[in-house]
Backbone of each chain as ProteinMPNN parsed JSONL, in Angstrom:
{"seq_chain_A": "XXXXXXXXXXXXXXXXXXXXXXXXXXXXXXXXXXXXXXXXXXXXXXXXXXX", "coords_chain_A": {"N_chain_A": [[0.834, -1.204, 0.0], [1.94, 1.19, 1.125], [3.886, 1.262, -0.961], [2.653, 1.853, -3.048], [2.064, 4.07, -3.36], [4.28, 5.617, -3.02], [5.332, 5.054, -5.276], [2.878, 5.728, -7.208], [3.611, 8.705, -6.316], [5.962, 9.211, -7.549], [6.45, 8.43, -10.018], [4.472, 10.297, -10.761], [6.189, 12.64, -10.617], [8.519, 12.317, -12.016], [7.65, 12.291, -14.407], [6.606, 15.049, -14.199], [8.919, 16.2, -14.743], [9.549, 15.566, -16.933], [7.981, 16.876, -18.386], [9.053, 19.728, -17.833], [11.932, 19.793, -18.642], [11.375, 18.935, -21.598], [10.136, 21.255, -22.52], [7.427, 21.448, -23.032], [6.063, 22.724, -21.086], [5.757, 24.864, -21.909], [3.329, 26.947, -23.264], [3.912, 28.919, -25.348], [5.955, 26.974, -26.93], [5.128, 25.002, -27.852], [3.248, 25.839, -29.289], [4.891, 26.568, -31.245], [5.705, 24.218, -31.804], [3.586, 23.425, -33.263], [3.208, 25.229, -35.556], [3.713, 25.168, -38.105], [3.312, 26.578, -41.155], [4.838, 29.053, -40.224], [7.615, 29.824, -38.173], [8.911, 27.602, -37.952], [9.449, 24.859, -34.959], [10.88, 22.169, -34.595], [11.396, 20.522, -32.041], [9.387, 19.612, -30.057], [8.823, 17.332, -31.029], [11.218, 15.295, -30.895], [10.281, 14.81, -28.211], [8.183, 12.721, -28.462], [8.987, 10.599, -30.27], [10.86, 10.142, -28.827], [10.422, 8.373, -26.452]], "CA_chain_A": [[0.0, 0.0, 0.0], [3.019, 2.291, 1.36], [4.628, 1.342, -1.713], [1.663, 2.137, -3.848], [1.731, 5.481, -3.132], [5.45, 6.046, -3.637], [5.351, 4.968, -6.952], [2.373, 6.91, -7.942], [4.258, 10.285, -6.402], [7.808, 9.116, -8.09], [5.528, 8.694, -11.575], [3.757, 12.088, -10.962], [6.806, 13.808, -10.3], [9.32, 12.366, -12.886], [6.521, 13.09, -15.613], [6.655, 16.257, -14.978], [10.237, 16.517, -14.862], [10.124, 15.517, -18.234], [7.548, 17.406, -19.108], [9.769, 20.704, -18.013], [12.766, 19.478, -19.426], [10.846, 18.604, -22.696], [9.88, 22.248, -22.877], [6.146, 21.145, -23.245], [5.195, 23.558, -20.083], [5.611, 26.601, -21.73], [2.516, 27.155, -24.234], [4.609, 29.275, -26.955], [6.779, 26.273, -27.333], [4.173, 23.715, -28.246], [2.498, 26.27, -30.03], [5.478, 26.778, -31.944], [5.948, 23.285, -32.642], [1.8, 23.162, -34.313], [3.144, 26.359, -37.05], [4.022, 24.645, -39.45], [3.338, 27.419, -41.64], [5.173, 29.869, -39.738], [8.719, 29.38, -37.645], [8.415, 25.845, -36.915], [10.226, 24.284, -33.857], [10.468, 20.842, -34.53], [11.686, 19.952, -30.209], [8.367, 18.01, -29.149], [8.86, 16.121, -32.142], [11.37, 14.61, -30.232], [9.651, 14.057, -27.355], [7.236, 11.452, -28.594], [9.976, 9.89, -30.729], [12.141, 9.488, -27.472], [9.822, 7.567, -25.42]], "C_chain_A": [[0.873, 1.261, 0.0], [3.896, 2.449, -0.145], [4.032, 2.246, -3.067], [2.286, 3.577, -4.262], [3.577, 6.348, -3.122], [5.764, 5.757, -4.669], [4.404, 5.632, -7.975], [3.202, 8.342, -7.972], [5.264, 10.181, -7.41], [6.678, 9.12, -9.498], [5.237, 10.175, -11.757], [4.856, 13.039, -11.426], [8.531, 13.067, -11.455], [8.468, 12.297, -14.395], [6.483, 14.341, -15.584], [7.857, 17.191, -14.815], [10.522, 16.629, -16.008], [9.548, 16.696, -19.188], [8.09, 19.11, -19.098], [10.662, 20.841, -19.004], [12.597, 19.655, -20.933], [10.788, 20.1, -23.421], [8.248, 22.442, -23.107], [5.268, 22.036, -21.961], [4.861, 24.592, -20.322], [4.558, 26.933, -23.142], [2.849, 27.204, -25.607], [5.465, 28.415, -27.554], [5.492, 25.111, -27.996], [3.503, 24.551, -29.021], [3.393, 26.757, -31.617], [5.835, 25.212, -32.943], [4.783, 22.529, -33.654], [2.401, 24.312, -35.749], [3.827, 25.506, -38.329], [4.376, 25.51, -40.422], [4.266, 28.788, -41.209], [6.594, 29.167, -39.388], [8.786, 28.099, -37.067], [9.567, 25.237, -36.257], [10.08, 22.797, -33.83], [10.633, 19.758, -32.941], [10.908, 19.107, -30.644], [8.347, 16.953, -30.634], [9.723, 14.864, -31.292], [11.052, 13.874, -29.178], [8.772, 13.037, -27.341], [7.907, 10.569, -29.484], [10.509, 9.393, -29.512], [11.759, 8.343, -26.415], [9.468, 6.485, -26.433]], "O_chain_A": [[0.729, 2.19, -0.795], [4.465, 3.495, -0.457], [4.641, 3.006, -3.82], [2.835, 3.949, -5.299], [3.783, 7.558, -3.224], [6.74, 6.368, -5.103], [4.709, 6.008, -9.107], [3.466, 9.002, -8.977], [5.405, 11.146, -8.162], [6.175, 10.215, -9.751], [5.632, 10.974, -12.606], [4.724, 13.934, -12.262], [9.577, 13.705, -11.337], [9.12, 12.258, -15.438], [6.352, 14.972, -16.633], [7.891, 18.42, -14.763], [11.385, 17.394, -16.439], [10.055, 17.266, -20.154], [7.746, 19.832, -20.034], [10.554, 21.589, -19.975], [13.397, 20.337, -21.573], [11.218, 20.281, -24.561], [7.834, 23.574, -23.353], [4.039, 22.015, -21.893], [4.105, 25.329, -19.688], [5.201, 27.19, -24.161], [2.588, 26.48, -26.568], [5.898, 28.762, -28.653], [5.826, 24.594, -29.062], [2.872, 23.833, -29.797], [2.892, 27.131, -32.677], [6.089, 25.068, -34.139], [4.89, 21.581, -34.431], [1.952, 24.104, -36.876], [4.385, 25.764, -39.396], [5.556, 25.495, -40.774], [4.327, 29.625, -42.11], [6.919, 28.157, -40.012], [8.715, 27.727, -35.895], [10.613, 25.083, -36.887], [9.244, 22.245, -33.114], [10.159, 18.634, -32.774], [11.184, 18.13, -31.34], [7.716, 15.923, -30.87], [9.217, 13.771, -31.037], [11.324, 12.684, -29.02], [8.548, 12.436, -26.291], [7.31, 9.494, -29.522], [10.556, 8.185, -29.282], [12.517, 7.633, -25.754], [8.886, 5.464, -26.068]]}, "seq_chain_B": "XXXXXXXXXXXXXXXXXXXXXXXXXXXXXXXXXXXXXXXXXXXXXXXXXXXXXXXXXXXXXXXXXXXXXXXXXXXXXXXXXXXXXXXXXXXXXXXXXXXXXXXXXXXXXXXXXXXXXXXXXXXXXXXXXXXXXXXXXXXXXXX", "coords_chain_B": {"N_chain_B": [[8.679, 25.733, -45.703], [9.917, 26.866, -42.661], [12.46, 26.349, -40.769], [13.191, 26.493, -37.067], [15.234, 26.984, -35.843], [16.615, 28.568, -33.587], [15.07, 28.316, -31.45], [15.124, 25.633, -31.203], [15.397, 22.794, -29.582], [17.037, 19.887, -28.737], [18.707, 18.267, -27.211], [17.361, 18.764, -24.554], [14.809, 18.007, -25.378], [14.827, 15.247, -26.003], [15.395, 14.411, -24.093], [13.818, 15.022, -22.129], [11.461, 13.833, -23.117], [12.165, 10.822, -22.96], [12.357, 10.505, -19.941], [9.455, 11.373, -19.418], [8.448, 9.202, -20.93], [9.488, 6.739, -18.997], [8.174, 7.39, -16.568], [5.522, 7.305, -17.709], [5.985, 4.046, -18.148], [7.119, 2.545, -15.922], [4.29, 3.71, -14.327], [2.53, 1.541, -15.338], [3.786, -0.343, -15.023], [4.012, -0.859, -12.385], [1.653, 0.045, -10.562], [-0.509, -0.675, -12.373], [-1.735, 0.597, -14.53], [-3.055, 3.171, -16.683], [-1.116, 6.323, -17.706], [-2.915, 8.747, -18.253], [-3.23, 12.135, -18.198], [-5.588, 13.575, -18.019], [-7.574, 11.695, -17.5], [-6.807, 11.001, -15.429], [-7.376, 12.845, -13.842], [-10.599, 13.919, -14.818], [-11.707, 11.979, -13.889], [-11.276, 11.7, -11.76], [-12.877, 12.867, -10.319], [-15.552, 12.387, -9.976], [-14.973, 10.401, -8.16], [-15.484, 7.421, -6.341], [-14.417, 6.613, -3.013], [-12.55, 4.706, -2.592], [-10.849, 4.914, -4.985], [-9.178, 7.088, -5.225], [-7.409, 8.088, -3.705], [-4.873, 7.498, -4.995], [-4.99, 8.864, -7.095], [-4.692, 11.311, -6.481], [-1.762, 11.193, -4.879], [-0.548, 10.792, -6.991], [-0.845, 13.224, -8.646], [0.511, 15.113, -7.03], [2.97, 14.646, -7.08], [3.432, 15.113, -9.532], [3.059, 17.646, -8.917], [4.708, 18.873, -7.926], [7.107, 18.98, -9.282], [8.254, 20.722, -10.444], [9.376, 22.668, -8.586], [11.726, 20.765, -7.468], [12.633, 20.691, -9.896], [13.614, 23.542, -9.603], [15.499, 23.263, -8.127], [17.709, 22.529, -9.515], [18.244, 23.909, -11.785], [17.352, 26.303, -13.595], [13.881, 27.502, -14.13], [12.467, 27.114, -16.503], [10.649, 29.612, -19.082], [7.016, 30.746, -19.176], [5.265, 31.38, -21.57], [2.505, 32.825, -22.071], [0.153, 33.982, -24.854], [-2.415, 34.482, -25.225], [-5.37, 35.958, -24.507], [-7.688, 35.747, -20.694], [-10.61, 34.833, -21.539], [-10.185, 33.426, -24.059], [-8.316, 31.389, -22.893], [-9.975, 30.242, -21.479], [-11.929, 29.384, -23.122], [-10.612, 27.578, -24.615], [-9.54, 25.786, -22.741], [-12.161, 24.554, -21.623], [-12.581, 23.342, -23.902], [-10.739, 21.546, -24.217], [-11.582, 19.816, -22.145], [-13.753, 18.925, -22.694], [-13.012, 17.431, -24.995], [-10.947, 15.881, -24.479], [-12.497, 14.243, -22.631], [-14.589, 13.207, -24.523], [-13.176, 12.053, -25.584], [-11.574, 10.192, -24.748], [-9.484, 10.509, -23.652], [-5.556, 12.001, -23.545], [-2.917, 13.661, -24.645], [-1.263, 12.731, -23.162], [-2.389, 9.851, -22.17], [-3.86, 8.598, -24.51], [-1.148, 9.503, -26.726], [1.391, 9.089, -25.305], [0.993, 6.882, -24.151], [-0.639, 5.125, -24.468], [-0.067, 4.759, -27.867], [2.388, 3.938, -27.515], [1.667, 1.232, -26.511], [0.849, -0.008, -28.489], [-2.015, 0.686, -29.288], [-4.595, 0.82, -31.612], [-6.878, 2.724, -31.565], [-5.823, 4.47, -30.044], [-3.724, 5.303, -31.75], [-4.996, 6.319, -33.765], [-6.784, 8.376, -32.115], [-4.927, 9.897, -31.765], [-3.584, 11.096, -34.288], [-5.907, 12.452, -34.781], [-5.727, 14.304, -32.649], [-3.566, 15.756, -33.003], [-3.196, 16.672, -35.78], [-5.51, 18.012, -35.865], [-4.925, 20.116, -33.829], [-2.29, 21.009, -35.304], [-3.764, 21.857, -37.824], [-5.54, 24.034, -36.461], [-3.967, 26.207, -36.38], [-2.814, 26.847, -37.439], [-4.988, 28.055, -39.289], [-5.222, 30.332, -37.274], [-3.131, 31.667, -37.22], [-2.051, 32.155, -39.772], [-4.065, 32.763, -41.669], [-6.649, 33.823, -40.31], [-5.367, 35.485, -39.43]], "CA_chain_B": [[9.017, 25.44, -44.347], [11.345, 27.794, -42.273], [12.606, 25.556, -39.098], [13.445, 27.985, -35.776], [16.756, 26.67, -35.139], [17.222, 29.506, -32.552], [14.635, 27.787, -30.491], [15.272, 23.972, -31.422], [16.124, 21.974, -28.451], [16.696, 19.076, -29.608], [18.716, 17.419, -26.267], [16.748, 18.535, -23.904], [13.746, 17.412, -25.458], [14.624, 14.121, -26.151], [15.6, 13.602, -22.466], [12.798, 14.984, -21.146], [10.85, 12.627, -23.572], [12.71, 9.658, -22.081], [11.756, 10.663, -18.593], [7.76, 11.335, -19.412], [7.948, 7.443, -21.105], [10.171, 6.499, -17.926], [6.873, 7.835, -15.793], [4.472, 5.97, -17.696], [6.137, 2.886, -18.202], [6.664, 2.535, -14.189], [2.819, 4.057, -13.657], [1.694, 0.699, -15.882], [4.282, -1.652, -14.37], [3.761, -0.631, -11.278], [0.277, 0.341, -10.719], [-1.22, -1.051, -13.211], [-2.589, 2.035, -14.883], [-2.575, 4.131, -18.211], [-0.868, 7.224, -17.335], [-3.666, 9.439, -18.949], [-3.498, 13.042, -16.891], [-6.652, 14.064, -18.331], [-8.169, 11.064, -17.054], [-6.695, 10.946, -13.886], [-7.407, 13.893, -13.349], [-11.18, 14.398, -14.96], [-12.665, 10.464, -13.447], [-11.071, 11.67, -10.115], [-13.99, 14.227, -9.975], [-16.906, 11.532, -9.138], [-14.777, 8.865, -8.218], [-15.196, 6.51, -5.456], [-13.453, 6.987, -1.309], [-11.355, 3.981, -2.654], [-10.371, 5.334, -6.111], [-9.153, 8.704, -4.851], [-5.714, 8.288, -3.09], [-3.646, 7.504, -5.804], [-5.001, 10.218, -8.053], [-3.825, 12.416, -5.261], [-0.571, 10.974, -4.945], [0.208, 11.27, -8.175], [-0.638, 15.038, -9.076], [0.77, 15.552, -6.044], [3.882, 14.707, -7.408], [3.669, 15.973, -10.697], [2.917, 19.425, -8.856], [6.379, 18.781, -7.154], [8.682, 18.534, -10.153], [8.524, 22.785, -10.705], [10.05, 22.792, -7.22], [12.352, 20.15, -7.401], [13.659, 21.366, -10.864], [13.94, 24.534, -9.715], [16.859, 23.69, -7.417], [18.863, 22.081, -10.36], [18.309, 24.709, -12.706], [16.177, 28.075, -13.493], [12.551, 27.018, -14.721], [11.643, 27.732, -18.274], [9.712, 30.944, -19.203], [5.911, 29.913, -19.264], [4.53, 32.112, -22.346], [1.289, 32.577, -23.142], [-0.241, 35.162, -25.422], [-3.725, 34.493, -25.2], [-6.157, 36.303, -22.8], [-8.303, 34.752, -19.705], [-11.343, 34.177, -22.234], [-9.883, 32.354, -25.028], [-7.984, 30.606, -22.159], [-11.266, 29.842, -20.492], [-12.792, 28.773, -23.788], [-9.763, 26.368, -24.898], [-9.654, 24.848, -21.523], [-13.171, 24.045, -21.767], [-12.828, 22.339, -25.376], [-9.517, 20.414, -23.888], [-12.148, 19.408, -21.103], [-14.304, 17.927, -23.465], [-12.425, 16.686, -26.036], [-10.598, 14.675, -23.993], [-13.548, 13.195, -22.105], [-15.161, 12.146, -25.494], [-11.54, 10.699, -26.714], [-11.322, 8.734, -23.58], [-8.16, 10.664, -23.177], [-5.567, 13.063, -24.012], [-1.722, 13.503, -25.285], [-0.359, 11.339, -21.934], [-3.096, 8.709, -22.455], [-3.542, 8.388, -26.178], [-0.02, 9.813, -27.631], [2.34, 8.082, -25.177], [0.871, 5.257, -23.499], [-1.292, 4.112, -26.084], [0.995, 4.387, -28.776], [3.484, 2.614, -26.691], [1.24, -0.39, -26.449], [0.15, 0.017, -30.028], [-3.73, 0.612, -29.75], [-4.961, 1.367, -32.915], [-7.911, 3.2, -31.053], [-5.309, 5.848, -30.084], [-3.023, 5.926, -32.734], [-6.712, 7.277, -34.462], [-7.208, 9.64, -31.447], [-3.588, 10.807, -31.614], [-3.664, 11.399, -35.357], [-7.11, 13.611, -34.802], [-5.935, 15.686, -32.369], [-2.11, 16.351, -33.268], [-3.729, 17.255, -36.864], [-6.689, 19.439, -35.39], [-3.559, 21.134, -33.553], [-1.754, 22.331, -36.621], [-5.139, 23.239, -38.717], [-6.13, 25.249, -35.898], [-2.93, 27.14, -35.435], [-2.657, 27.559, -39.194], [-6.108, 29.01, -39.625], [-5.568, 31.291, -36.315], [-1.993, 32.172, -37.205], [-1.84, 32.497, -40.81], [-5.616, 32.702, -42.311], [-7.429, 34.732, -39.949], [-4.433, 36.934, -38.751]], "C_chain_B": [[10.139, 25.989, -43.48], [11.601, 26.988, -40.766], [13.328, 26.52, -38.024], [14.598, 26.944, -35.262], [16.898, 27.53, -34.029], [16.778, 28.549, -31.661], [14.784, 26.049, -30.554], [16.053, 23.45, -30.369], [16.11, 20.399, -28.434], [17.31, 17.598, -28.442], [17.652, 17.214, -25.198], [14.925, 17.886, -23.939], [12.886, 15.603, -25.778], [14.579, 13.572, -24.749], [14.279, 14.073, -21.89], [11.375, 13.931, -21.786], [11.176, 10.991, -23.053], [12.326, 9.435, -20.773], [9.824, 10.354, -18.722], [8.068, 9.23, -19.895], [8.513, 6.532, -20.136], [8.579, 6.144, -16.843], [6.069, 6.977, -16.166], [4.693, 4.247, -17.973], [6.148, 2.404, -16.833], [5.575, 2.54, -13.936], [2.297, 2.205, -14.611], [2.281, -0.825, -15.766], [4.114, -1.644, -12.983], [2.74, -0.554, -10.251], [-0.95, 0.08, -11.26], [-2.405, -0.303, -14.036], [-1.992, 2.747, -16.169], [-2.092, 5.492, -17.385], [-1.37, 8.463, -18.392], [-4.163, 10.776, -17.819], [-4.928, 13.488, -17.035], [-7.797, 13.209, -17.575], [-8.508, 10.606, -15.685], [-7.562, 11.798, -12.887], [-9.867, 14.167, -13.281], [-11.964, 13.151, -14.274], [-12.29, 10.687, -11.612], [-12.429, 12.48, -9.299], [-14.759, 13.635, -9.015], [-16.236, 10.609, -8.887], [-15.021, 8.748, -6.727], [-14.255, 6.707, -4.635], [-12.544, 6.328, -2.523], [-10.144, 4.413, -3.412], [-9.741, 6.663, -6.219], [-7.46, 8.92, -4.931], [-4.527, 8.229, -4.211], [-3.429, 8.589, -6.668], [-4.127, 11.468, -7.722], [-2.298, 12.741, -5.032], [-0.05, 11.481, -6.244], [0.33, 13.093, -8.985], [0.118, 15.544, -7.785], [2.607, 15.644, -6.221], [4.772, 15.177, -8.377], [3.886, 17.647, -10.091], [4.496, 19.927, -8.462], [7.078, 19.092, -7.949], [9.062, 20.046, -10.434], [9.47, 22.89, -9.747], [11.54, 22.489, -6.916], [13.205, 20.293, -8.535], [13.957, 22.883, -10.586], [15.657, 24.496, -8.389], [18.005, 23.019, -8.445], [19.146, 23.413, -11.617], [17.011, 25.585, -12.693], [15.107, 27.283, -14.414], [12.422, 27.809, -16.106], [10.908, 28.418, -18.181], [8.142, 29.844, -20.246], [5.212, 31.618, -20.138], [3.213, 32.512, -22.856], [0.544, 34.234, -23.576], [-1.675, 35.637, -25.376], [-4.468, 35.232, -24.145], [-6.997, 35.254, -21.694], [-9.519, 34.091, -21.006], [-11.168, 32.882, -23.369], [-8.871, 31.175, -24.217], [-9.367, 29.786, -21.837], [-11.741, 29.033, -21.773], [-11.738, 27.54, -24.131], [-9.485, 25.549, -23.621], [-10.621, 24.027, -21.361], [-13.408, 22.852, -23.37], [-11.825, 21.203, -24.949], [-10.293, 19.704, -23.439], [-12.879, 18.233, -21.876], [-14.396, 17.554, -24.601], [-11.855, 15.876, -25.477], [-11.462, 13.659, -23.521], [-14.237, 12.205, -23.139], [-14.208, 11.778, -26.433], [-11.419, 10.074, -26.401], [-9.862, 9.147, -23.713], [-7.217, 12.034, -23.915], [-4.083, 12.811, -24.827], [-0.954, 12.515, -24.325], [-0.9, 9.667, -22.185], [-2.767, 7.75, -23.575], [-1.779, 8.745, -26.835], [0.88, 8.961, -26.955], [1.929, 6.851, -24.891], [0.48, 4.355, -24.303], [-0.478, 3.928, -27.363], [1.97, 3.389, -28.642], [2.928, 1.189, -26.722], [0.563, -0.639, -27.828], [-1.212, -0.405, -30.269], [-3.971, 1.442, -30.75], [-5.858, 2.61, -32.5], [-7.252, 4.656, -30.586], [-4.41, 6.422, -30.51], [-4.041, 6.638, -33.523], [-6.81, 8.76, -33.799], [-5.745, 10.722, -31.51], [-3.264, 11.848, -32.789], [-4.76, 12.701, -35.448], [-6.574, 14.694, -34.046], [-4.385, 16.676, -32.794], [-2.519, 16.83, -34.585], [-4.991, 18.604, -36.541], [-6.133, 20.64, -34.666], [-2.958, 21.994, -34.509], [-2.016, 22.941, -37.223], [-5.678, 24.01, -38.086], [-4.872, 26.332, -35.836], [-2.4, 27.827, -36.73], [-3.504, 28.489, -39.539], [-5.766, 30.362, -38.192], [-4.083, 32.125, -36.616], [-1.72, 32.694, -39.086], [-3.042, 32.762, -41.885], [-5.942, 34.098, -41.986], [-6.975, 35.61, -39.813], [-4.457, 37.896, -39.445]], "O_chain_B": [[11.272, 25.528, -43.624], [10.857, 27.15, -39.799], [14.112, 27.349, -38.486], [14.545, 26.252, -34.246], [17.602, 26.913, -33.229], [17.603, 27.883, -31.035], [14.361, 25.419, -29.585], [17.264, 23.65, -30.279], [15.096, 19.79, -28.092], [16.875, 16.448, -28.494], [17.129, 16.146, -24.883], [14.161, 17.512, -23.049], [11.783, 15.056, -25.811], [13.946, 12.601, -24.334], [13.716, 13.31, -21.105], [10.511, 13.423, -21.071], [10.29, 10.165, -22.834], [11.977, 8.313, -20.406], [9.163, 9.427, -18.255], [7.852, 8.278, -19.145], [8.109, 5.379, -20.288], [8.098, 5.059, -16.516], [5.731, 6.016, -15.475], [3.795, 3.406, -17.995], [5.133, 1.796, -16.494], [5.232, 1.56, -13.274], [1.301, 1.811, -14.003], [1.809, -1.914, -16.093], [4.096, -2.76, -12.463], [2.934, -1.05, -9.14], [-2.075, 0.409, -10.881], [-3.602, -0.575, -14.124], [-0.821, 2.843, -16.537], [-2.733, 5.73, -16.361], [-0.604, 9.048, -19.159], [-5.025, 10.684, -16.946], [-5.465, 13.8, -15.972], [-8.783, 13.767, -17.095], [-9.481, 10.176, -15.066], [-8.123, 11.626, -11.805], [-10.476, 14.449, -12.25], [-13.139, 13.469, -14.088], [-12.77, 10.135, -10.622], [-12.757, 12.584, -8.117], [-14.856, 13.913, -7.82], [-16.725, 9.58, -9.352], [-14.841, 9.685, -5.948], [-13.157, 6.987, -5.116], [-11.916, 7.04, -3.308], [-8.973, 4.417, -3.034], [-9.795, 7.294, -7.275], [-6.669, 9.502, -5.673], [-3.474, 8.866, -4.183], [-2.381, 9.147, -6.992], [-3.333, 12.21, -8.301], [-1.712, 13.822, -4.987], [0.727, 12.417, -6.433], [1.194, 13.759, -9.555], [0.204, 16.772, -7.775], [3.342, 16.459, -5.663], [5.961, 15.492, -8.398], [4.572, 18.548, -10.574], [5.139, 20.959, -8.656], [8.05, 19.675, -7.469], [10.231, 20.383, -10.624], [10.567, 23.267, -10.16], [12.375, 23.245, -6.421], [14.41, 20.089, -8.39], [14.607, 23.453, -11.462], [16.464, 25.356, -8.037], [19.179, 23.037, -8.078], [20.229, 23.654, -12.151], [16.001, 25.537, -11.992], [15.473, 26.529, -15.317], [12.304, 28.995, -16.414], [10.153, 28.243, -17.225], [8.079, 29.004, -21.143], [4.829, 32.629, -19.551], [2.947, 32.492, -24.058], [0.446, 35.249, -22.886], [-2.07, 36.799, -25.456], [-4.161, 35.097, -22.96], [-6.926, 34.038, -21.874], [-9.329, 32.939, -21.397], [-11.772, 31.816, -23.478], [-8.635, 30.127, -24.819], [-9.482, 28.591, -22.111], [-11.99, 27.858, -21.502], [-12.178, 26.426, -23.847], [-9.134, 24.393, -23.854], [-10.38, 22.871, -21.015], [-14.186, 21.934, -23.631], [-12.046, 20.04, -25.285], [-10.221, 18.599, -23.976], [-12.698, 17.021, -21.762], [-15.422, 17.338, -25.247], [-12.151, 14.756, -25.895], [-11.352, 12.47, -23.82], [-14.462, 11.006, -22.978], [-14.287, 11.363, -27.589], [-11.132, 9.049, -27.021], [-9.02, 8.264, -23.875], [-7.754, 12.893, -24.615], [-4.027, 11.857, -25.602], [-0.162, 11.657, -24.716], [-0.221, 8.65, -22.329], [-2.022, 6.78, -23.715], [-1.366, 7.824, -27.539], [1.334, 8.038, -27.631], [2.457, 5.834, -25.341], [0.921, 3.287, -24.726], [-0.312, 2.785, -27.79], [2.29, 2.409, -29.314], [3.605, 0.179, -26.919], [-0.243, -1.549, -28.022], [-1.635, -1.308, -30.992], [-3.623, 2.622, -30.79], [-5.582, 3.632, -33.128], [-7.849, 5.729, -30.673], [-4.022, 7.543, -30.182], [-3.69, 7.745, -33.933], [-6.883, 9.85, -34.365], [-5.653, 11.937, -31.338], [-2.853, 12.995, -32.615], [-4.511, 13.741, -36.058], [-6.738, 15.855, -34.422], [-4.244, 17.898, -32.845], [-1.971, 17.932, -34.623], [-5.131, 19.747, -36.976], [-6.563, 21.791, -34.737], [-3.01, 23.22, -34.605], [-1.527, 24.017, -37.569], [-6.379, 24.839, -38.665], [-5.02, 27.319, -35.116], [-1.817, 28.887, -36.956], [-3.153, 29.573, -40.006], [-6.304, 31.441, -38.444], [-4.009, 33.271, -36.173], [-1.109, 33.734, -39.33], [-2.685, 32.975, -43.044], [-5.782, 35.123, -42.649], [-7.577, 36.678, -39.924], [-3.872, 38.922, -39.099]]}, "name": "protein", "num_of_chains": 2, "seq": "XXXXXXXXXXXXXXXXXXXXXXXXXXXXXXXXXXXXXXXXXXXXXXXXXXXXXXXXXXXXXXXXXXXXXXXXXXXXXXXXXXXXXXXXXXXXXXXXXXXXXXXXXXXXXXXXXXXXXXXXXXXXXXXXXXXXXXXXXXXXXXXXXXXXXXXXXXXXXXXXXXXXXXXXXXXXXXXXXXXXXXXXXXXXXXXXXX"}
């Protein structure tokens, strides 16, 4: 049960380690990597490649 | 196609991609659970005494990692251009778009992909495409 619940937090909290890291927290970055048409940031490309 | 090399991060985004599939591979060996935040998050609403605690735990930990990266390094600048309304209204379409996807980019894009359900390589395809035609029409159409 004790364990349970340290493996949900450790999940929670290295998800959204990645998801800092990734750059995926900050709106204009993910919104940069949808323009296509515009300056396109290909990053989160990697991120769903990497996993 | 003009690619933004200035902003292209191309280590840190693989590693922090490694970590997020780190997270849910653990949450589904571990737990025995899709690591779908949308879901966690939006079934925690009405759920069940029993069904509660873990939900808890786990955002609880996610909320942590700002904290905990902020003593290794300076937090990334959190941009957004939009006002409260069109916040308010795209929050509300996330809300229920995910609910009638049965999920969202954690759910459907990594987990599901990862285990190769067709059901959300479909949903992944819809919304990562409904992403770029909206951002095309709002950025280069309508502007």
């Amino acid at each position: 049960m004790f364990k349970q619940r340290i493996s949900e937090f450790l999940a929670g909290l290295i998800f959204g380690l990645g998801l800092i890291l990734a750059g995926m927290v900050n709106p204009e970055k993910v919104l940069a990597f949808l323009d296509l048409g515009g300056n396109w940031d290909p990053s989160l490309a990697l991120v769903v490649d990497s996993k | 196609m003009n690619i933004d090399w200035a902003n292209f991060t191309p280590w840190t985004s693989t590693a922090g991609g490694l970590l997020i599939g780190v997270a849910s591979a653990m949450f589904i060996l571990l737990n025995g659970r899709v690591l779908g935040i949308s879901s966690i998050v939006g079934e925690g609403i009405r759920s069940k005494k029993g069904d509660r605690l873990w939900r808890v735990t786990f955002i609880a930990g996610l909320l942590m990692a700002p904290l905990l990266f902020s003593f290794v390094s300076p937090l990334p600048p959190v941009e957004v251009q939009a006002d409260w309304k069109i916040l308010l209204v795209g929050g509300l379409a996330v809300g229920v778009g995910t609910r009638y996807g049965a999920g969202c980019t954690s759910g459907h894009g990594v987990c599901g992909l990862s285990r190769l359900s067709v059901r959300s390589l479909i949903a992944t395809l819809c919304f990562m495409s409904a992403g770029f035609v909206t951002v095309f029409l709002v950025r280069h159409v309508f502007n």
